[in-house]
N, C-alpha and C positions, 0 to 999 in steps of 0.2 A: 646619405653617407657624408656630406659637404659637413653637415653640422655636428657628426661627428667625431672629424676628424681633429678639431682644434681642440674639443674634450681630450682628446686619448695623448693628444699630443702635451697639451697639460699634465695630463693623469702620469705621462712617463716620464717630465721633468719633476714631477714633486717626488714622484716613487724614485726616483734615482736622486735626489738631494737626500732625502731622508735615509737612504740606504747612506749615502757618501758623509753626511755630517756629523754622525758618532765616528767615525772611523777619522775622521781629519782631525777633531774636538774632543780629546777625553775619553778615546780610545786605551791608553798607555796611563791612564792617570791610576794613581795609586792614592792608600791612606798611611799616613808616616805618623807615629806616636812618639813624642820626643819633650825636649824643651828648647824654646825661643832662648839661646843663649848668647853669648858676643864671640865672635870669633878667637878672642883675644884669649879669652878663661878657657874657651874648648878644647884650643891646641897647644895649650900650655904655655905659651908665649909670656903670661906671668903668674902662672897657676902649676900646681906640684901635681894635680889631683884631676884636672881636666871641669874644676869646678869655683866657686866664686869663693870659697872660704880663706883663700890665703888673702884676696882683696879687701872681703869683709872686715877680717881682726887687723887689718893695717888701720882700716877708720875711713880711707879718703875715699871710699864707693860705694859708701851709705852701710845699712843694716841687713838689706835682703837681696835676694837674689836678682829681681826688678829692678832694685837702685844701680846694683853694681853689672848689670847688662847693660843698662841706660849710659851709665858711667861711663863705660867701657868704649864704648859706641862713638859718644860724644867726645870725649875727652883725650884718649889713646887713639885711635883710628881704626877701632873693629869695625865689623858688619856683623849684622844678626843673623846666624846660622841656626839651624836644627840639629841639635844632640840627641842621640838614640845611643845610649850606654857610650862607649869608643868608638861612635861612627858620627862622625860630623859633615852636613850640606851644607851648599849654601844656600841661601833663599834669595828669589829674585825681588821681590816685591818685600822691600826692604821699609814703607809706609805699614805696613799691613804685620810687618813682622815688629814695629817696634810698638805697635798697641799690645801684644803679650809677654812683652821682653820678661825673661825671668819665671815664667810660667808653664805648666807643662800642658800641652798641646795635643789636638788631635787636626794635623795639613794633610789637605786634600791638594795633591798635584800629579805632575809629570815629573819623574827625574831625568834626566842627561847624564848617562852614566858617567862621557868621554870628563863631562866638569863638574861632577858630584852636585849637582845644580837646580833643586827643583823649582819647575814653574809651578808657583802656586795660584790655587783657585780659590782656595778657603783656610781661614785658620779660626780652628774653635777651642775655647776650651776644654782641660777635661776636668768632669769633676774629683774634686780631691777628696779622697773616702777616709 
């Protein structure tokens, strides 16, 4: 009974981490389909449209949608949010969000309803058909 007592007592701390680590980890995570945008275009801040087109035909934010996220970011003082129609987040992992700026997106995270906020774990593209 001695020799199996350190087994079981093993067997109950890994059976109860693994129960406990989805639930702590990625429990709450969602998938959000949108586009890596700049805060600044999203919320109209210099946009009629909630989109890059008024930036665009000015000239000073490049040609696409990518330049004038980048632009926007760097230049004005956006952050890179996810747009889903008139629903705008913000992204925390704001490295991660500027490698698809201007592109539409399939983010795997956690939202934070109270700060529209999601923690993201992954941002993929999606294909353009």
């Amino acid at each position: 009974m001695r020799k199996a007592r350190p087994f079981l007592l093993s067997a109950a701390v890994l059976f109860s981490l693994a129960v406990k680590i989805p639930l702590i980890y990625g429990a709450d995570e969602k998938i959000f389909e949108g586009e890596v945008a700049d805060s600044q275009c999203a919320t109209n801040v210099h946009s009629l449209t909630q989109s890059h087109k008024e930036m665009i035909a000015m000239g000073s934010a490049g040609k696409t949608s990518p330049d004038c996220a980048r632009y926007c970011v760097k230049s004005r003082g956006g952050r890179y949010v996810l747009q889903i129609r008139h629903d705008v987040y913000k992204l925390d992992n704001q490295d991660l969000a500027e490698k698809s700026a201007g592109l539409r997106v399939k983010v795997t995270g956690t939202l934070d309803p109270k700060t529209r906020t999601i923690q993201v774990r992954s941002i993929d593209p999606l294909s353009t058909k």
